[in-house]
N, C-alpha and C positions, 0 to 999 in steps of 0.2 A: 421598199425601194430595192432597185435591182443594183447587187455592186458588181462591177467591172471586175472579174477572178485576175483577168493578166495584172490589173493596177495594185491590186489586193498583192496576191503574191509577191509584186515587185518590192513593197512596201515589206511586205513581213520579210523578205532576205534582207533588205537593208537593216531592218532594226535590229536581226538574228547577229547578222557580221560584223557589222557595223564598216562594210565599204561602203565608199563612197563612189555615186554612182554620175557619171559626167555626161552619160550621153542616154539613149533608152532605146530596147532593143527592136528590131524591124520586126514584124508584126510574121512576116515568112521567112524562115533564113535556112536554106540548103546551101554550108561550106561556109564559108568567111564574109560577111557584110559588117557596113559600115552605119552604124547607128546616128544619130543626131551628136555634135559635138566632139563629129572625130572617134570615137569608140570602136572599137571592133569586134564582132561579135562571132564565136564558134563555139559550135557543140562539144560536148564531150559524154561520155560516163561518167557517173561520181567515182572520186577516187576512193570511197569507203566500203561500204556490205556488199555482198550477190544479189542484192535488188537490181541493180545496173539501173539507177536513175538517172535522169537524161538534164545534164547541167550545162546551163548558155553559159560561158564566160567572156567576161567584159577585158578587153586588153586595151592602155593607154600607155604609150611612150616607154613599151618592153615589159610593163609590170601589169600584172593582172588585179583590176581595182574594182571588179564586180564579179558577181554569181547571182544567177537567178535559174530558177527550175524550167526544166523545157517544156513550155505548152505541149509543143508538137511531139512529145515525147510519149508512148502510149504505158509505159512502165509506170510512171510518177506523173503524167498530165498534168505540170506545172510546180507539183507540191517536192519539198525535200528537208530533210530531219534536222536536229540542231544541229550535228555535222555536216550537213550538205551545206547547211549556209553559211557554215562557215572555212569550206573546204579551200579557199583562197590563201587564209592565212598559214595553211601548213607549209606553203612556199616560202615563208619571211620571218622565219624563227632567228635569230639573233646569232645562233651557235652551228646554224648548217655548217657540213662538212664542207669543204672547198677545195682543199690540196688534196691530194694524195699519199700517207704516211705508211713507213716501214719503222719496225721495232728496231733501234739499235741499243745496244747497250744499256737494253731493261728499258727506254724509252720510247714511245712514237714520237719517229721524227719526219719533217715535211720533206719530202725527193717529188723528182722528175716524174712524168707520166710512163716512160723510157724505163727508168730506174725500177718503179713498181710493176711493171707489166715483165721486167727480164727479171726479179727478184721471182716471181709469179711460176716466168716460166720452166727457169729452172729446178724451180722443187718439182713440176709435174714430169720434167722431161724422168727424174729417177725416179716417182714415185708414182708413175701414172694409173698403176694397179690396184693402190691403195689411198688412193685420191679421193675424196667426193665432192660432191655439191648437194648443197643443203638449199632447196628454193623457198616458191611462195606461193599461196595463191592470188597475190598481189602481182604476181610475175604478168607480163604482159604475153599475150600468143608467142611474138618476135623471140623475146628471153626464154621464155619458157624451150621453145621449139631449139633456139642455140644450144643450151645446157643439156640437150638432149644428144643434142648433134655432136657437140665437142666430143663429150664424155664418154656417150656409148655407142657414135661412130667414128671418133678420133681414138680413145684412150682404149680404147675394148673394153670399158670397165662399167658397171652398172650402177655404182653407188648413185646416183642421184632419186633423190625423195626431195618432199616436198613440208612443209608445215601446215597445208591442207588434210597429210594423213593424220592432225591432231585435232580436225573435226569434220570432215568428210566421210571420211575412207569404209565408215560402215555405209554410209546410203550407198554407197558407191558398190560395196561385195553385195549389199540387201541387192540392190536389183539383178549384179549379175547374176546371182544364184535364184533370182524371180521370174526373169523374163530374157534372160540371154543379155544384156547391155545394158549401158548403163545411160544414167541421166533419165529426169522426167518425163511419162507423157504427157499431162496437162502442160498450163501455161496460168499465166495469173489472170486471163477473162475467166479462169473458172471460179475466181476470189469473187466475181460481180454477178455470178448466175448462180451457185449454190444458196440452199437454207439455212442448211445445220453446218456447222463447223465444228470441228475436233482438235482439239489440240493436246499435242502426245509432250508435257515436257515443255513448253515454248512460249517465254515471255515473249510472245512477240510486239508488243505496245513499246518494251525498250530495244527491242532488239531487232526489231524490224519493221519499225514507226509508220514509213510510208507504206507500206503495205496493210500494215495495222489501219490503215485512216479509210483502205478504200472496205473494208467491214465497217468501220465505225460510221463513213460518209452514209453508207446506205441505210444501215437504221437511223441516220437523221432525216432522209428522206419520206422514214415513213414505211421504209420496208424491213421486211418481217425475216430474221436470221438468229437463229438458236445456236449458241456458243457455248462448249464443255472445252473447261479447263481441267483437264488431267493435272497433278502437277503435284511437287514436293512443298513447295512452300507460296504461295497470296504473293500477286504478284499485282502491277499496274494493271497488267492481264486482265486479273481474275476481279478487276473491276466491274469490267463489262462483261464479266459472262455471266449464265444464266443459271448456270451448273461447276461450280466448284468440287473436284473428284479429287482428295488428296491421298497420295498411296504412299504405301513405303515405299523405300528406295530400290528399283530393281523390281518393281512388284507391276512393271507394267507390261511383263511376259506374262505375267497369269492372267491379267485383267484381258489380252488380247484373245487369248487362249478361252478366257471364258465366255467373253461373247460368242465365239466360233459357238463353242460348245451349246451356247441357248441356241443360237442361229438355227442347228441343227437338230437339238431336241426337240424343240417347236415347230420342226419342219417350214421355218419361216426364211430356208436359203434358199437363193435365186437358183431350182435345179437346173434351168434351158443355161443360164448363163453360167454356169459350172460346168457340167457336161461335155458345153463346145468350147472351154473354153482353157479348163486347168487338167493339172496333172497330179498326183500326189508323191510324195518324196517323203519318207522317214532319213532321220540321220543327224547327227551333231557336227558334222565337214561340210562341204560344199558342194561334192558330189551326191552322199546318202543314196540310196535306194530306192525302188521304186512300191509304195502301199494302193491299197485299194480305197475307193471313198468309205467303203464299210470299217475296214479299218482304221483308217481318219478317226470315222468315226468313233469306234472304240475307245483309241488314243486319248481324244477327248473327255472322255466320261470322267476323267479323273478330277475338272478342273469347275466340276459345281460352283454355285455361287460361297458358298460355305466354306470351303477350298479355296476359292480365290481373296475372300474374306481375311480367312487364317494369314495368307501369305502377302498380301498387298496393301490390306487395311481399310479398304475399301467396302459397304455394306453390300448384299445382296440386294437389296433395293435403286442402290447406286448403281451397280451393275446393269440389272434388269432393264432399268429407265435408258442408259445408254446402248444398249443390243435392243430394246425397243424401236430406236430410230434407224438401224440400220435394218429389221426387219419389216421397212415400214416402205415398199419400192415406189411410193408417190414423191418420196425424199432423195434431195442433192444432197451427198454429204460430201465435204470436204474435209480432209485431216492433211494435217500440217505439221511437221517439227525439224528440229533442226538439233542441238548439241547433248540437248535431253534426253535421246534418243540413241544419239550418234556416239556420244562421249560414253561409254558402256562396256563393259565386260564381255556382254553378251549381245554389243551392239549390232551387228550381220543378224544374229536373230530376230533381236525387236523389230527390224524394218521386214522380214520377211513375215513375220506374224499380223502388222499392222497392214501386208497387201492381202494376208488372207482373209482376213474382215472384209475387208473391202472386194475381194473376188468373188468370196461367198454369199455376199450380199448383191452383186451387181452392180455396186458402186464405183465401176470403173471404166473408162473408155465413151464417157459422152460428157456434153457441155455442164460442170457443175460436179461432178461425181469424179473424184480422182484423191491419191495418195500420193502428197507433193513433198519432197525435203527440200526447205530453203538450207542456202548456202551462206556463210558467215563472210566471204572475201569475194572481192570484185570480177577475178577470173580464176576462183578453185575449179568452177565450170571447165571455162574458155581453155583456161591454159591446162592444168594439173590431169581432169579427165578427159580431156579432149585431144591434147597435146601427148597424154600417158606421161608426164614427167615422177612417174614409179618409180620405184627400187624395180620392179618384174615387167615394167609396161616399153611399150614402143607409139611411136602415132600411130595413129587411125586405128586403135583396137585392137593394138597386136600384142603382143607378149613375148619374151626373149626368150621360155622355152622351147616354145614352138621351133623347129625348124624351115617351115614355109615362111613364117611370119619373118623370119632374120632373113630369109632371102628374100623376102619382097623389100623388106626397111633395106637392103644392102644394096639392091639396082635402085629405088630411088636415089639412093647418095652416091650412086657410084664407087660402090665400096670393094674391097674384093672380098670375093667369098670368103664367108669362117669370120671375119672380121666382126660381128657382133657374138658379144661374151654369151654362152647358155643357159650361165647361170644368173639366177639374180641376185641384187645387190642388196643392201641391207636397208630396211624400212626404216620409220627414223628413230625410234627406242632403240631398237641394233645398231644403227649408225653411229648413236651417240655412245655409248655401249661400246662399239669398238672400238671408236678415239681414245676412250677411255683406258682399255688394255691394250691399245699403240697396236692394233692390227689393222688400224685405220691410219696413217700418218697426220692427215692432215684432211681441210676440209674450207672452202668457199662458201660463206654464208653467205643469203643474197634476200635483200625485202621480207627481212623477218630477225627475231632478235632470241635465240633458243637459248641465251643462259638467264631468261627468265620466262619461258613458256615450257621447257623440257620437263617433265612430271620427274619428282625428288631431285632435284637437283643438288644435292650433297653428291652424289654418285657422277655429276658430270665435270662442277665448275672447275673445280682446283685443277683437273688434269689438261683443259682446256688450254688451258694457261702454258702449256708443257706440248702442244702438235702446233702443226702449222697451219696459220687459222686467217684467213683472210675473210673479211667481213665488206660487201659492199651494203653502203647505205647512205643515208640524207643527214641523220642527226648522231652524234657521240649517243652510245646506249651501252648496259651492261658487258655487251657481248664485243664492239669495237674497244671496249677497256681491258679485255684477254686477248684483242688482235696481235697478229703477226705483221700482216696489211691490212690497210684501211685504203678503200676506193672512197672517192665520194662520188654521189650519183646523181642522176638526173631524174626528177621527180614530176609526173604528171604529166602537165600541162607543156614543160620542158623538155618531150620529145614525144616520137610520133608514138603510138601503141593503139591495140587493141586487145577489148577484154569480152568475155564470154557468162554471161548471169548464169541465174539458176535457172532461167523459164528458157534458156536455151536463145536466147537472144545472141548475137555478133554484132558489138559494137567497135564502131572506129574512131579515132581523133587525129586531129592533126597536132604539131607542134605547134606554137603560140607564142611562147616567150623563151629567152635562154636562159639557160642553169647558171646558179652563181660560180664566180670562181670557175675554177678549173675542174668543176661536176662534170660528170659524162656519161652518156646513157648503158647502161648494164649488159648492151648487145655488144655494144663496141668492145664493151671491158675482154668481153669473152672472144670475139672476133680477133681483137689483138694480143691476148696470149696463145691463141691460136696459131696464129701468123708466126708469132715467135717461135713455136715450137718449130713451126716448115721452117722456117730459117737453120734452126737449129737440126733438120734431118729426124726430128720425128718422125718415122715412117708412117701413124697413124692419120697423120696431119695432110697426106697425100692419097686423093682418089685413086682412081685404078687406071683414068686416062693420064695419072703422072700429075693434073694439078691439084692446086691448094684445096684444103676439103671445103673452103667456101667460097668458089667461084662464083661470080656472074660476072656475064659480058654483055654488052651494051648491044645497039643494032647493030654495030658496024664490027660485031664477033669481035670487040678489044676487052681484056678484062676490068673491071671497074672494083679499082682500090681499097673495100672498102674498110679494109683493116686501119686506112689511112685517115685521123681525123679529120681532117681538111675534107677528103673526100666523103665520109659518114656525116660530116654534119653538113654538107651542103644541101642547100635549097633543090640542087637539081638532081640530088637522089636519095630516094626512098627505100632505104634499106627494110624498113618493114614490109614494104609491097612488097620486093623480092622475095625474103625469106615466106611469108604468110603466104605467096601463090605458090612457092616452090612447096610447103607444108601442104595448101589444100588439096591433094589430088588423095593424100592419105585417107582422109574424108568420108571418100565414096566408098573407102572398103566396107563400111559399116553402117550405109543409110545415114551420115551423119553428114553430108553436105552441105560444106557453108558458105556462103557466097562471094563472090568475088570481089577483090578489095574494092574495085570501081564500082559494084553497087555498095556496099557499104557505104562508101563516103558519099551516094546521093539515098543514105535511107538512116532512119533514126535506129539503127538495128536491123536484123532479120534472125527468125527463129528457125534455125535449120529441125530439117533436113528443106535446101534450098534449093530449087529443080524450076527448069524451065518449060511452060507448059506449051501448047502448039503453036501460040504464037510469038513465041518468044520472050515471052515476058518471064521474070525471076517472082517465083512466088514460096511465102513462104510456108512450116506448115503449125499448128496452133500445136493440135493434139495428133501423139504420135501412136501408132498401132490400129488406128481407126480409119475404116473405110469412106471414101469421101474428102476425107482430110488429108493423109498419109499417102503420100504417093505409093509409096514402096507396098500398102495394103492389095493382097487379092481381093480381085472383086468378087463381093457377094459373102464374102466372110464374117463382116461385120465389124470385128475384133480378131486383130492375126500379130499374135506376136513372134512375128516372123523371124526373131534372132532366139526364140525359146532353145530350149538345153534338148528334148527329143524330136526336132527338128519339125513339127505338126502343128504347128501356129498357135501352139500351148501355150501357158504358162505353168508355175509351182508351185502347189499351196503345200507346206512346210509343216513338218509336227516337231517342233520344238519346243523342249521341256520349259518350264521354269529352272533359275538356276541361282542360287543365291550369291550373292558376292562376293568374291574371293576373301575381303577384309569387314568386319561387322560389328556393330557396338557390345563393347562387353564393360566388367565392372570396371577395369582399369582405364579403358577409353571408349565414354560411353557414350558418346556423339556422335553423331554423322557430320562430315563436310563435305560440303558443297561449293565449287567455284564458280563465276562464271564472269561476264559483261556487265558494264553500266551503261547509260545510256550515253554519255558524254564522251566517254572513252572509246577507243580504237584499240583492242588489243593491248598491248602492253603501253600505251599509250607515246610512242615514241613520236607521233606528231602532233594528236590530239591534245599533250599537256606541254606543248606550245602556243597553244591557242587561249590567249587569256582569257575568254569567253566562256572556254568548254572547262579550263582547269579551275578556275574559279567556281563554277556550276561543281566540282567535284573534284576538290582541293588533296585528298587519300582514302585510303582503302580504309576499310573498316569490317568489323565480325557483326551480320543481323543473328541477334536471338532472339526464339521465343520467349513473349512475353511472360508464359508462366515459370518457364527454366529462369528468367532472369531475373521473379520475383525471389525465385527459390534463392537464387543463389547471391542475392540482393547487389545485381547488376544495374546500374541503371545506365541509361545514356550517356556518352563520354567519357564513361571508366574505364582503363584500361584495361584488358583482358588479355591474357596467356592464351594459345594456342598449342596444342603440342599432339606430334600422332608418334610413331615410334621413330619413324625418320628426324623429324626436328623441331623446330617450334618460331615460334614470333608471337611478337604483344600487336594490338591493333584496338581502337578507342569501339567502344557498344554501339548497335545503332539498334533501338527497339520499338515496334510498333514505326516504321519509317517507308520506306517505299517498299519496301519486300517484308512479308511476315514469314520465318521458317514455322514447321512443323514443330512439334513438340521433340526434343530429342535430335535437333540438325541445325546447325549454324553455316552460314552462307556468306562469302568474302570472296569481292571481285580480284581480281590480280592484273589490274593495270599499272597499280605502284611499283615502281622498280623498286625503293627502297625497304616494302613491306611483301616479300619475296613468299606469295601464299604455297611456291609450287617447290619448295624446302620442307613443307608438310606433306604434299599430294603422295599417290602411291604410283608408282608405274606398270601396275597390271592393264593389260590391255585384252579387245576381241582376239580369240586366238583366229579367227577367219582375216578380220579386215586389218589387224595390227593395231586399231586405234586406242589411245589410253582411256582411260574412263579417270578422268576429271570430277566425276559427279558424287563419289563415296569412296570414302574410305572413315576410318576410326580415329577420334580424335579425343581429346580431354579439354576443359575452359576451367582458367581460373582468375577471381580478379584479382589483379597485381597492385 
């Protein structure tokens, strides 16, 4: 019997969420319609992962009392994870913020909207030097692009980073240092046309479900896809795969290194597609040096199977079988990873080794055949790399040392010359780091909660407590209980935004419903200490033609308020159209054109680079650097990575050593740790464990051991265990043989619990390229308590 998928679906969100559903939704909806029983129906992006799943939401009499997954959406085609269906409720938590609070006398107390924006402004009017802003990649295009604007073309000052550098920031240096730019060229129709899949590192069953479903969907179909799970420890993953590869930690530079190396000794690399297509580079920077392929080769000879064996753990038969499929050019392979990869010491490396596999093989630049990093947050994409909300970035691909780049970012805004800072600002280890030794004053946290994501945080909290610390956010968390101020915000569906996936997707939303209380959306917050500053004679605060540095004017050339909440939340202006069309012209400097707010809101997405073709039509494009596809490709090239570093439509295959991790199991603390996601939780879970559904599903954190360490050491399930690295320690109850199995010698513990603070163990060594912490290892000891 054939089932109805819309009816099906509809059914599985209601049971997921448990809204209740009053009306049902129009079978075609571009924009706002009206369902059966009065309901109103509009798209959005899910508010959770870099998937960018395509969510109808249901609005009845202001409040939003359904969710269902967007058929019409080509990301997730109807389907969405436990958090998608239950992404309603993170609207109606009990304890939302609602006022606006200032510290007085050791306490937050409830003031004025007035009161908190001039409390705001006068700390930056003195300290605008040593200011920052701390974002998200939850930040929407609008926010993101403000906090740019304010700070390092109002303030002169660069400090803003993002909490995407705590799991991006190496896919991000991997590619510039690969192909000249950043972001992926495939898109996820390559997830539906590959074989073989590769996975570097990457539960993705939990950690990136709906995507996980469209591999799992096709072998229920019948069709035939071979899956290798690289990985530290048995995961839901490594259910479905075919090939379980488990290495040491760190050991997945030699394991890249060594396929290179068979590729080549067996003379089974793609030479035509080497030849036109790479470049060679020795070096441990970003720049390095230019080697010959013979030398390459050389390089390589170190990294036998035997050799990779000693250092990874991995057998040479393991090896062999997996450099098998890549010298096999009848094969799609696809590889995939995301924080396994990214969270690393030597993260800028792993990505640029895992593109040389793939260069050297030819697996790259047609339908099926590509090296993709998923993204953890909604718009790390859209806003953080697209936007450059850096400590070093500018829009459209610019960089603050550059001196071209600061005068092109300065006639955009109207700024006067010299008025963007040279130098750059501190990334967020140093950020936090500085607050620390008060060479920072103070700092605006915004859609992110860093006194329990910041790696060791012994070294941050207490001083925290002591700068001036304004926190915007939705829910009381860690990091609003060491505010200075507290904003509360406007969350989702509660104003208008647009966000930017991993596949390079631009989605838009409309606003829907209103914020509780006296919440207000994150653009204003900054628009109107903005405004206060020009009041105040900030000179930074004033363009070069004398007005406010965030004008627009209406048709009739009159300026439009929008500092003014009356006039930002009005129905009849769209303060994110303006900002987003004034931002996208930045776009084009880089082939990264996205398209115009008015096609967006009549398209479920589009995946820039977004160009119109003869006859006028917006199209978008799949796969980037490919001829046919790629507007920006010369003809007849084939494959032209037209932003490459020797400017020849190259790319750079990289010889990068193995390198062992800064910190390593020894007699005193003989463990590995490992952090990461559960599947119920969102980060630190500041709205996910509002959801009675999700926190119930996963009530606290807990330490996975191996089942043999735990006979040893006669752990069993629900005993409470000690954790301890040199920085600090915490107790947390056993979970063994459970959803995740570690390695022998490595215990694994999610950090969404606020109260079970795993990141007072972590260490803060980070890529010295891409600045990112490495999350994944450091040295620890267990004992039971």
């Amino acid at each position: 019997m054939q089932v109805d998928r819309r009816e099906f679906i509809k059914k599985a969100a209601l049971s997921a969420a448990g809204a209740v559903l009053i009306g049902s939704m129009p079978k075609s909806l571009m924009g706002a319609a009206r369902g059966e029983d009065g309901l109103i129906w509009q798209k959005a992006p899910c508010r959770f992962c870099g998937v960018g799943c395509g969510v109808m939401v249901g609005v009845k009499d202001g409040r939003v009392v359904a969710v269902q997954g967007d058929l019409e959406n080509p990301v997730n085609k109807g389907l969405l994870c436990a958090k998608g269906y239950h992404t309603s409720h993170i609207l109606y938590g009990e304890d939302r913020l609602r006022k606006p609070q200032v510290r007085k006398n050791g306490k937050l107390t409830d003031v004025s909207w007035d009161e908190a924006i001039e409390t705001i402004a006068k700390f930056v009017k003195k300290n605008d030097d040593t200011f920052a802003i701390y974002g998200s990649g939850q930040w929407t295009v609008a926010e993101g692009y403000t906090a740019m604007k304010f700070l390092k073309g109002g303030c002169s000052n660069n400090n803003v980073d993002p909490n995407a550098r705590l799991c991006m920031a190496s896919a991000v240096v991997g590619m510039l240092t690969t192909y000249g730019v950043d972001e992926p060229s495939g898109c996820y129709e390559d997830f539906d046309l590959c074989d073989t899949l590769v996975l570097w590192g990457n539960n993705m069953a939990e950690m990136h479900p709906v995507l996980w479903s469209r591999i799992v969907d096709r072998r229920a179909k019948g069709e035939k896809i071979e899956i290798f799970d690289l990985a530290t420890r048995r995961t839901r993953t490594t259910q479905e795969a075919d090939h379980y590869l488990e290495f040491t930690p760190q050991g997945d530079l030699a394991i890249a290194n060594g396929i290179c190396n068979i590729l080549i000794q067996e003379g089974k690399y793609d030479k035509n597609w080497v030849a036109n297509h790479c470049n060679f580079r020795a070096g441990k920077d970003g720049a390095g040096s230019p080697m010959t392929f013979e030398q390459y080769k050389e390089w390589l000879e170190t990294y036998t199977p035997e050799y990779v064996e000693e250092v990874a753990g991995i057998s040479p038969r393991e090896l062999k079988l997996l450099a098998s499929r890549f010298a096999d050019p009848s094969k799609k392979i696809l590889s995939l990873w995301c924080m396994g990869m990214n969270q690393h010491t030597r993260g800028t490396w792993i990505n640029n080794l895992v593109y040389n596999v793939h260069f050297l093989s030819g697996q790259f630049g047609a339908p099926g055949k590509t090296a993709f990093s998923l993204t953890g947050q909604p718009s790390a994409c859209g806003t953080c790399r697209e936007v450059g909300t850096l400590a070093h970035a500018l829009p459209g691909g610019r960089v603050v040392a550059n001196e071209v780049h600061r005068q092109q970012t300065e006639d955009f805004w109207k700024l006067p010359k010299g008025r963007i800072n040279p130098k750059p600002g501190h990334h967020t280890v140093a950020m936090f780091e500085a607050l620390n030794k008060n060479t920072l004053s103070g700092v605006w946290v915004q859609v992110t909660n860093p006194a329990q994501t910041i790696p060791n945080l012994n070294e941050i909290t207490d001083k925290l407590k002591n700068r001036f610390l304004v926190v915007s956010d939705v829910y009381p968390t860690i990091t609003t209980d060491l505010a200075t101020v507290v904003l509360p915000s406007a969350l989702w569906v509660e104003k208008n935004g647009i966000f930017g996936n991993s596949e390079r997707r631009t989605q838009q939303w409309f606003k829907m419903i209103e914020p509780p209380g006296e919440a207000r959306d994150d653009v204003w917050q900054m628009l109107a200490v903005a405004h206060k500053l020009y009041e105040m004679g900030h000179p930074g605060m004033i363009n070069r033609d004398g007005d406010f540095l965030f004008t627009f004017k209406d048709e009739n050339g009159q300026e439009i308020e929008i500092w003014k909440w009356e006039v930002f939340n009005s129905p009849d202006v769209n303060v994110d159209r303006l900002l987003y069309e004034e931002y996208r012209p930045f776009t084009k400097m880089k082939h990264k054109d996205v398209a115009p707010y008015d096609v967006l809101v009549k398209n479920r997405g589009m995946l820039w680079p977004v160009v119109q073709d003869a006859k006028g039509r917006w199209r978008e494009t799949k796969r980037r650097f490919v001829e046919g596809e790629d507007p920006f490709v010369k003809e007849g090239s084939g494959v032209d990575f037209y932003w490459g570093k020797e400017k020849d439509g190259k790319a750079r295959v990289w010889a990068r050593p193995y390198e062992a991790p800064p910190e390593i199991p020894d007699k005193e603390y003989p463990f590995w740790l490992c952090t990461g996601r559960v599947l119920e939780h969102w980060h630190t879970g500041t709205m996910t464990r509002r959801v009675k559904q999700l926190n119930a599903g996963m009530p606290n954190a807990y330490v996975e051991v191996n089942a043999k360490d735990a006979a040893e050491m006669n752990i069993s399930t629900g005993n409470m265990v000690k954790i301890s690295s040199r920085r600090g320690s915490i107790n947390l109850p056993a979970w063994i043989n459970g959803r995740g199995s570690p390695q022998k010698g490595l215990v694994f513990v999610p950090f969404f619990d606020e109260s079970k603070l795993i990141n007072e163990v972590t260490l803060q060594a980070y890529c010295p390229l891409s600045k990112e912490p490495d999350y994944k290892k450091c040295a620890v000891k267990i004992e039971k308590v």
